[in-house]
N, C-alpha and C positions, 0 to 999 in steps of 0.2 A: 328288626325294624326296617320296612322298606324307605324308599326314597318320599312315597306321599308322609307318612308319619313323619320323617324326619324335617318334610319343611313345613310342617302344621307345629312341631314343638316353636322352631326358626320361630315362626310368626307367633306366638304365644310369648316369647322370651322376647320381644320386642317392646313390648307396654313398659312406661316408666314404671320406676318402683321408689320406694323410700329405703338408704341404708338404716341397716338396723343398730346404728347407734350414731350419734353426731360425732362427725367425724373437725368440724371446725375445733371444737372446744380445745381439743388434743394438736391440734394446730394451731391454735395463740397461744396458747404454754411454750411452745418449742419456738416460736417467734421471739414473745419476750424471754426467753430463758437465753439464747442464744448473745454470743456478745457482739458487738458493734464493731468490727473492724473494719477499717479502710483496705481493699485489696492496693497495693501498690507493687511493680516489678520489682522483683530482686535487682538489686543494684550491678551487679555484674550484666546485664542486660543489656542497659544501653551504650553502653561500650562496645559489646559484640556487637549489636546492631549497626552501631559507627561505623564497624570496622567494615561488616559486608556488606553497609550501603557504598562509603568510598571504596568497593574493591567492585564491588557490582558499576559503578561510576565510572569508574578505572580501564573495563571491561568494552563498556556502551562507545566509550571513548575510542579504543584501539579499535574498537569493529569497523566505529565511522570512519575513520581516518583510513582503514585499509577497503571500507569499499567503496571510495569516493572513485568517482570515474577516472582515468587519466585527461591530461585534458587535448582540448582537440587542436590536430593539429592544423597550424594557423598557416595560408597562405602567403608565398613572399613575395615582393613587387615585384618580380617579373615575373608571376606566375598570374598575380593580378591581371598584368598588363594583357598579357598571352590570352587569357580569360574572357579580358574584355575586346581584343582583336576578334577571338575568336567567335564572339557575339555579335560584333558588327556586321559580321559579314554572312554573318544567318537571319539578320535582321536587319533589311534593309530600309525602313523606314526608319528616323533617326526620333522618332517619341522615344522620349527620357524615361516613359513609363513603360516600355515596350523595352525595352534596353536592361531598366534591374528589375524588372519582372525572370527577363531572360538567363541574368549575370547570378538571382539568386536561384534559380530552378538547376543553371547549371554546375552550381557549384556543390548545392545540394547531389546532383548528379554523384559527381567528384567522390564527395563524399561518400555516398550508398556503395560506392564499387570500389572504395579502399576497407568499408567496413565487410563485403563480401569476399575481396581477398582474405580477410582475418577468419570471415566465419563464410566458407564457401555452400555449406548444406543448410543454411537457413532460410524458407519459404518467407520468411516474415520480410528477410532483406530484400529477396526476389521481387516481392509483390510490393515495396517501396520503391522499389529502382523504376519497375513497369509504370506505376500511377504518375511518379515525375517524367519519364519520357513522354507518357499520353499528354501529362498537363504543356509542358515544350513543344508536343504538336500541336497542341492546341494554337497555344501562345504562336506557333511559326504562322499557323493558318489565319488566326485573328491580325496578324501583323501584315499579312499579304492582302487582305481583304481591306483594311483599316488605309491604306495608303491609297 
């Protein structure tokens, strides 16, 4: 049998057909014969379940707890002070907006170059340290201009 015969049968065998006996009849017998029972879990079930939901709970818990960040560390008043000395006098126009514009850019600053002493080889920190110094020249050039 070549390949043309074989899909001229394909397409022949494709037409519906009638089985050759009812196949329903012999399926309501086995329906009503069949007895009525309620599926319910084995009792020992929800117990295990209990148990490896609170141990899976248990689990979600200690994850979060050990990857919550540390927290950051906070500045102390005379580092404040220093901070803001140190802003004055790069910013010599005395706008209140120009000042914590400054105080938070720099602090931000502070910050990127303590998280790159922890993580020295990451490009991500580089390229946040660079966009805050361009934004602070910004900020120095707007303030020199603004006055």
């Amino acid at each position: 049998m070549n390949e043309f015969e074989i899909q001229r049968e394909l397409r022949r065998m494709n037409t519906p057909r009638e089985p050759q006996r009812d196949l329903w009849a012999g399926i309501a017998t086995r329906i009503e014969a069949a007895p009525s029972v309620v599926a319910r879990a084995p009792r020992w079930r929800k117990p295990a379940f209990a148990a490896a939901a609170g141990i899976a709970l248990a689990v979600a818990a200690f994850a979060t707890l050990r990857m919550q960040a540390p927290p950051a560390p906070s500045f102390a008043a005379e580092d404040a002070r220093a901070l803001l000395r140190a802003v004055k006098t790069r910013a010599p126009n005395d706008d209140p907006r120009l000042l914590a514009a400054a105080i938070v850019l720099d602090s931000a600053h502070a910050e990127l170059q303590q998280a790159l002493a922890q993580h020295p080889d990451s490009p991500f920190l580089v390229d946040l340290l660079n966009r805050t110094q361009a934004r602070r020249d910004k900020l120095d050039h707007f303030g020199a201009n603004a006055g």
